[in-house]
N, C-alpha and C positions, 0 to 999 in steps of 0.2 A: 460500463466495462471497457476498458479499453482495449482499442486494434493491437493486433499479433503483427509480428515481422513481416509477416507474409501477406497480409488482408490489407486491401486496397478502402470495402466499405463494408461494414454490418449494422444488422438491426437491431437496437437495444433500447427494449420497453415503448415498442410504439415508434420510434424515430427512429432515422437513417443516419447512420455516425457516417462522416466520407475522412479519410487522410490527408490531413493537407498537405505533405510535401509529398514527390513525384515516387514510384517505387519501379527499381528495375525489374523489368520480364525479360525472357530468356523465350526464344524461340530456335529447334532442332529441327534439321530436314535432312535426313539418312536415306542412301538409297537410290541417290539421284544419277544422272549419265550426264559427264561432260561430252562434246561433241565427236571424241574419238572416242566413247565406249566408256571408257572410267569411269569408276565409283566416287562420286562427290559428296563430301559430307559438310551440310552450311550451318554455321550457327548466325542469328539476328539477334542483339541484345540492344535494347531502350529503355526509358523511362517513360511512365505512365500516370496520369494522374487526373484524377478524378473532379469533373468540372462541379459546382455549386450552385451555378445557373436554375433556379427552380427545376425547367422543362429540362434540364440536362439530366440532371436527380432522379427525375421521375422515369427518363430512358433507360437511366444504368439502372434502378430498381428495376423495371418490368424485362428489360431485356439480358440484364446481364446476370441480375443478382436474383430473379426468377422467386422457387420458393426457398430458396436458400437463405440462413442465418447473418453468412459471410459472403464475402466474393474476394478470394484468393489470386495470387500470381500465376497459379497454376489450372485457374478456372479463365482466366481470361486470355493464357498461352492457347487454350485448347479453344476457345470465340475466335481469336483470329487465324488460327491454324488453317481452317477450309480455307481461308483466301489466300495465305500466303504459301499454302504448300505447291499448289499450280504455278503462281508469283513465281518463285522459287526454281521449279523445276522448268520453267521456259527459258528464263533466264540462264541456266545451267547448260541446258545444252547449244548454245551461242558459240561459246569457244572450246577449246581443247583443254587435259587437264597441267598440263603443262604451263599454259597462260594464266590458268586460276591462281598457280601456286606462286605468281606475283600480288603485289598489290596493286596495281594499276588496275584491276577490273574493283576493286572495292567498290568505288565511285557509281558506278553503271548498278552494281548491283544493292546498293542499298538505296539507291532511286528508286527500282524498281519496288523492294519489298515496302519502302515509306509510303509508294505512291497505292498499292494494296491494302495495308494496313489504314492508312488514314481515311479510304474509304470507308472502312468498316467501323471504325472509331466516329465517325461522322453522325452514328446513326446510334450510339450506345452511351453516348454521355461522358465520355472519356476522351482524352487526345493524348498523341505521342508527341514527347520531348527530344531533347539529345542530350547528353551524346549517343550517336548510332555506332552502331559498333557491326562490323559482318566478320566470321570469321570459315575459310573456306578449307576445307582437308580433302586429301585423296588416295585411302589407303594403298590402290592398285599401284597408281603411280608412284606413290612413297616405295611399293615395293618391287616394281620395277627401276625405278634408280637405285634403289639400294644392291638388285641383282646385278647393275650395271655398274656400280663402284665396285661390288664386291668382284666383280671379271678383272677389272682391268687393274686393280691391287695385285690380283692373280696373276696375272701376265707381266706386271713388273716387278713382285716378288721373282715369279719364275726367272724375268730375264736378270734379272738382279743376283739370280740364282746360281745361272748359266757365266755370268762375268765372275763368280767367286768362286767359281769351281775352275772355271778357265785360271783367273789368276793361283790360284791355292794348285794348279796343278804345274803351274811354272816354275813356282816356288820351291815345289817339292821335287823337280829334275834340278833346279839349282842346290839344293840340298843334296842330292845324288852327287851330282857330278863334282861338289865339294869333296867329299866322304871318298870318292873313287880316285882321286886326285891327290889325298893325303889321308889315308886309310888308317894312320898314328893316333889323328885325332881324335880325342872323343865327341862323341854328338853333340854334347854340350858347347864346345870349343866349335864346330864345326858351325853351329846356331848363332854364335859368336861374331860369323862373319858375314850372317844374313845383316841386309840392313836394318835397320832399329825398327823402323815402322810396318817392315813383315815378320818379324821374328814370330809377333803372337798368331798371326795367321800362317805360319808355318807348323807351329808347336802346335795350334790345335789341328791340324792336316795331319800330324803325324800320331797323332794321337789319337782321332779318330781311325785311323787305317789299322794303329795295331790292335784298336776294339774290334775292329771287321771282320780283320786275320786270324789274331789270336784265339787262343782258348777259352772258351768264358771258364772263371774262375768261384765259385761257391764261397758264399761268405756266412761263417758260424762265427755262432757267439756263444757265450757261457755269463748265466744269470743265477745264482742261489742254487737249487743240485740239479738246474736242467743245461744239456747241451741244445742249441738252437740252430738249424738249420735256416737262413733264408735263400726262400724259393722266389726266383726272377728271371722264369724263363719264358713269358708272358703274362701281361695285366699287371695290377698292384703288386706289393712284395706281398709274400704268405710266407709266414713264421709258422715250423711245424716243432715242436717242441719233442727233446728224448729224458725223458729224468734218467738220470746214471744213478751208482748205487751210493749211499751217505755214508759208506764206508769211513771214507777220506776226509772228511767233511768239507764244507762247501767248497766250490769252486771258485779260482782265484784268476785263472787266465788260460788262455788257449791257443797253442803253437801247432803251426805246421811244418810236419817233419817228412824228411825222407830218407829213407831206410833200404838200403840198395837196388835202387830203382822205382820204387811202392812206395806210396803216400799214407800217411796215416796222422792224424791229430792226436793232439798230448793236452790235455786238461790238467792242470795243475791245481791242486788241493790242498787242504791244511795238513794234511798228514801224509802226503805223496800227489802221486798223479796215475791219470788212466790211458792207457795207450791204444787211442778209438780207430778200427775202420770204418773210413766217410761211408762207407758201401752199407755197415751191418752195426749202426754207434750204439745199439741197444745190447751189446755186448764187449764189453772194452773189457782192457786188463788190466789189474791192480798194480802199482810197484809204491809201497809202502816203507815210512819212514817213523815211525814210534819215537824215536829219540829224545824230544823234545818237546814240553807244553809251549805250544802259541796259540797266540788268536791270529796269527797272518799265515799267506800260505805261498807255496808257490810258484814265484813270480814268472816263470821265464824255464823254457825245457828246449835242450838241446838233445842231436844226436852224434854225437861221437863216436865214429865207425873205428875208432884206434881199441877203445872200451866198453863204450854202451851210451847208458843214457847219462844225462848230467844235467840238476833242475840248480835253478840258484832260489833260496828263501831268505827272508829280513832276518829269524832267528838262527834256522838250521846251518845257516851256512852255502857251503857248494857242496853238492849230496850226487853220488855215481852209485848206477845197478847197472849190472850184469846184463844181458838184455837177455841170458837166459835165468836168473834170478829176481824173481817180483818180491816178494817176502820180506827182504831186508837190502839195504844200502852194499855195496861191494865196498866204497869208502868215503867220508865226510872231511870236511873242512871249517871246523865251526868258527863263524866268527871274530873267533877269542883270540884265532892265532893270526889274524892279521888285523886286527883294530881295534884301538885303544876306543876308550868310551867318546862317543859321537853323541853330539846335540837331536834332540828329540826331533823329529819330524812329528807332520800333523798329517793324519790321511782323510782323504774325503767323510767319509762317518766324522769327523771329531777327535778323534783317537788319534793317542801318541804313540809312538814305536823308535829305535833304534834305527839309523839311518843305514840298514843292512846291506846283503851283497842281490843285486840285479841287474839287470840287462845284460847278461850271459852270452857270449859268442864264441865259436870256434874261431884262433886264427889260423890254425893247419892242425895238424894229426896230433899235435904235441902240447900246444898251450891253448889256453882258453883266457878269453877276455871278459871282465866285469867290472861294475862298478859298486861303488859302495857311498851316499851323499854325493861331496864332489869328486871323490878320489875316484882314483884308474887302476887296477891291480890285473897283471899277470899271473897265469899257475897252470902249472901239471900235474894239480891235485896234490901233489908232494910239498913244492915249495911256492914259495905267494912273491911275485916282485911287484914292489909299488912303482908305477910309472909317473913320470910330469905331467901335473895340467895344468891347462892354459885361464882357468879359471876356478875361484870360491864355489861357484855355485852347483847346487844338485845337478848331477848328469841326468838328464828326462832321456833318454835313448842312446843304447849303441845299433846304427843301421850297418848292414856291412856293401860293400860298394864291391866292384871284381877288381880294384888295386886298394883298396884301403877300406880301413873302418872309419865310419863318417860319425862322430860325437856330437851330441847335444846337448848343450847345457840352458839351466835355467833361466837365464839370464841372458838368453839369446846370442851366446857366443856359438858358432858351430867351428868344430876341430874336425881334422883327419888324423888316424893314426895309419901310419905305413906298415904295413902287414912283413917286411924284408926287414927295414931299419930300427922298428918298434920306437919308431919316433911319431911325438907330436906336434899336431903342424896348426896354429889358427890359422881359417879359411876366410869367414868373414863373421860380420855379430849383426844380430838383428835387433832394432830400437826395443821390442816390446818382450814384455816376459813369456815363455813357452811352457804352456800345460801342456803338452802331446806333440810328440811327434812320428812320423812315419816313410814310408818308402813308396814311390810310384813308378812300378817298373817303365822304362823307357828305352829301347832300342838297346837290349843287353845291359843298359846303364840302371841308373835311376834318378829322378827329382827329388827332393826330400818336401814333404808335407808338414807345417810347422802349424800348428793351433794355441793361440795367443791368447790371452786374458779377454783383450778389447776388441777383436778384428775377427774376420773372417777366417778360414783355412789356408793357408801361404802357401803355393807351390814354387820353392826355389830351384837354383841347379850350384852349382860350384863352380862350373866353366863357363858361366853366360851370367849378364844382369840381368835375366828374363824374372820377371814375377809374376801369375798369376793368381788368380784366389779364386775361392770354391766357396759364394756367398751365402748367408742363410741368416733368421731372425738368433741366430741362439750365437753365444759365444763362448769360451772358454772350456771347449772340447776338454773331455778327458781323455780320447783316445781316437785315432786316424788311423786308418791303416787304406793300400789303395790295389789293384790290379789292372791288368791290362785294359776293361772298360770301365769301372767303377769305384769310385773313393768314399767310402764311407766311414762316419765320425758318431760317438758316443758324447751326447749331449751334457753340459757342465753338472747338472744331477741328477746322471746316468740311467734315465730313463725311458727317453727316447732314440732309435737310432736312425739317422740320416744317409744317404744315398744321393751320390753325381753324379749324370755319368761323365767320366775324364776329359773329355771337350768341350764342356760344356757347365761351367761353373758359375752361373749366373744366378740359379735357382736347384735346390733341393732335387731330384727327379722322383723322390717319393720321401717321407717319413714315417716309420713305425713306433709307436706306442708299444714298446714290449716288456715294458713294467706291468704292465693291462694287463698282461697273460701268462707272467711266470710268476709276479710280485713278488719279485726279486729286482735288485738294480744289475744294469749291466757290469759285468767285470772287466770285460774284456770282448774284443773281437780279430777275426783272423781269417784271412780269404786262402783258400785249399783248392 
């Protein structure tokens, strides 16, 4: 029968089978004290082999291999254990554990366990080879240095801490005293004339501080018939779900309005929208619009304090109620009377549609602004004037700005429209195509939030070449939107939602799964 991996010699039918070539043993001594108190842990590892010598034979039978079958590596670890754990442990508290964890004591100390062991071996019919091998651990002191890097990391993060708050607060009196000095300027323009290599450590100064300051801002969403509240006012985010009524049917998007002086959210739906208090959303109000079969719904709700409300749909048109009439439309605008047949679009489902009227804005008391594909149209409800644009491609967003409406187009051209002159103006174009974009309040101003096919979240400005981005594994946002501490993005199929907070765009600050719990995909989202 032949020797196992491990068996040095066995007995088989009478005779002593021995291994001829050497097998390594492994020797453990846990437990030990280096000379200042520490916990030493030694490993001895050698080769072993078994002498053939008749009277050798006969030592390792009687003494090693006893009434035993075999004689194992781990029968013969435990033979020279007695000798070499004293070995060992004499040896051990010599020096401190600080000098163990060189190798210059190796030397010393596999003298000492060779010159143990091979007494023992002397006497058993075996002897020790090499290579010798010692290997020396110290958990205490491993975690005593480890307490002691982890201090002094401390102390120069901190001081590290202290120089960037020093500096980021110089910065941000040179920003002041910019602002106070030519008060005309906008922030952006003022950012402008920071030097190139603070601007980003200004912007993030300033943008942490209106997180500080400001209000935190509640951020809802709308998923298939529920409205979604996320809760982030400690720990993870918490999604509390409200189902509305399927009155309308599903839910298509969700605007924040204000309504003289009071806040209230507008759900837009295929056959109208609900006009929610954040306070009480388990009770909203209908304002319904039968007019029309579609499968889309919609997009975009305004309040217009001259008349009431005003939603913009891909079918219906531009649809106004009464704000004291739910029941039916005060007056429509379908379509038909401002657009000739438009090339199909494709919407995330798959599905094709009519390149309709969306991204609805007030520009005062009297007209309203939208778009339609790539086209630009003014109206007072009455009359439709088509305005110039500066580019082919789909308008992804009207943002409105406090001097202009800020245009985004597909294709990464961004326009202003002057709210006085009803003129349009290219600002700048960005290389990469734009799925999403949004708004990031900023000092009464705003940044615009661009999400791209290929890249991260883009935070631009108009008056600065400043760019930051707002990083993450996912790409091709469907939808951004931001507030004074947080920018969050609806992932490319709409499933998951993301969260930053606004200074800090380097990493997600949390992700939700909230397809998980509505099983629905997200529509839309809207911070209130």
């Amino acid at each position: 029968m032949p020797l196992r991996d491990n068996e040095l010699a066995r007995r088989h039918e009478g005779t002593l089978e021995l291994r001829p070539q050497p097998m390594r043993v492994r020797w453990s001594f846990n437990e030990l004290l280096a000379s200042d108190g520490h916990e030493l842990r030694i490993s001895f590892i050698c080769s072993v082999r078994a002498l053939s010598d008749p009277t050798e034979r006969k030592m390792l039978e009687e003494v090693l291999l006893g009434s035993r079958q075999a004689l194992t590596d781990d029968d013969l670890a435990a033979h020279f254990e007695r000798a070499l754990a004293p070995s060992a442990a004499k040896v051990a508290e010599k020096h401190t554990a600080a000098e163990w964890a060189g190798e210059a004591l190796a030397e010393e100390l596999t003298k000492a366990l060779r010159s143990a062991a091979d007494a023992v071996a002397f006497g058993c019919g075996v002897e020790l080879l090499p290579p010798f091998q010692v290997e020396v651990q110290s958990p205490t002191y491993q975690r005593q240095r480890l307490r002691t890097m982890q201090q002094t990391l401390a102390e120069q993060q901190t001081a590290g801490q202290m120089e960037h708050v020093s500096r980021a607060a110089e910065l941000l009196k040179q920003f002041q005293s910019i602002r106070v000095a030519a008060p005309d300027l906008s922030p952006g323009r003022v950012l402008g004339q920071i030097s190139p290599s603070d601007r980003g450590a200004v912007l993030q100064t300033l943008l942490l501080a209106a997180a500080k300051q400001g209000r935190a801002e509640q951020l809802w969403a709308v998923a298939g018939p529920y409205l979604v509240r996320i809760e982030m006012d400690s720990g993870p985010a918490r999604p509390q779900l409200f189902p509305l009524p399927p009155t309308l049917g599903p839910l298509r998007s969700i605007s924040s309005l204000e309504i003289e002086g009071t806040r209230r959210l507008a759900a837009g739906a295929r056959s109208g929208f609900m006009l929610i208090d954040p306070q009480n959303p388990a009770e909203p109000q209908l304002y319904s619009d039968t007019g029309v079969e579609s499968p889309l719904g919609f997009n975009q709700i305004v309040y217009w304090a001259r008349k009431g409300f005003v939603a913009s749909h891909g079918d219906r048109g531009i649809v106004l109620w009464a704000r004291d009439r739910s029941d039916a439309p005060a007056a429509t605008l379908r379509p038909s009377r401002f657009l000739d047949p438009e090339p199909m679009l494709t919407s995330d489902s798959g599905s094709t549609h009519t390149a309709g009227p969306r991204n609805l804005r007030p520009i005062d008391d009297n007209t309203l602004i939208f778009s339609a594909g790539a086209k630009l149209f003014a109206t007072d409800l009455e009359q439709v004037q088509p305005i110039p644009s500066q580019s082919n491609s789909e308008i992804i967003a009207i943002l409105p700005d406090e001097r202009q409406m800020l245009i985004v187009h597909e294709d990464g051209m961004l326009c202003g429209f002057d709210r006085q002159s009803r003129a349009v103006t290219c600002l700048s174009r960005r290389g990469n195509r734009v799925r999403a974009a949004g708004a990031l309040p900023w000092l009464g101003s705003q940044r615009l939030l661009l999400a791209a096919d290929d890249g991260p979240i883009a935070c631009v400005g108009f008056d600065d070449p400043l760019v930051t981005e707002y990083q993450s594994v996912h790409r091709g946002m469907r939808v951004v939107s931001g507030s004074s501490d947080l920018v969050a993005g609806v992932s490319a199929d709409r499933q998951r939602l993301l969260l930053w907070q606004t200074w800090d765009g380097r990493q997600p600050l949390t992700e939700v799964y909230l397809t998980g719990m509505t099983r629905h995909r997200i529509a839309d989202i809207e911070f209130a």
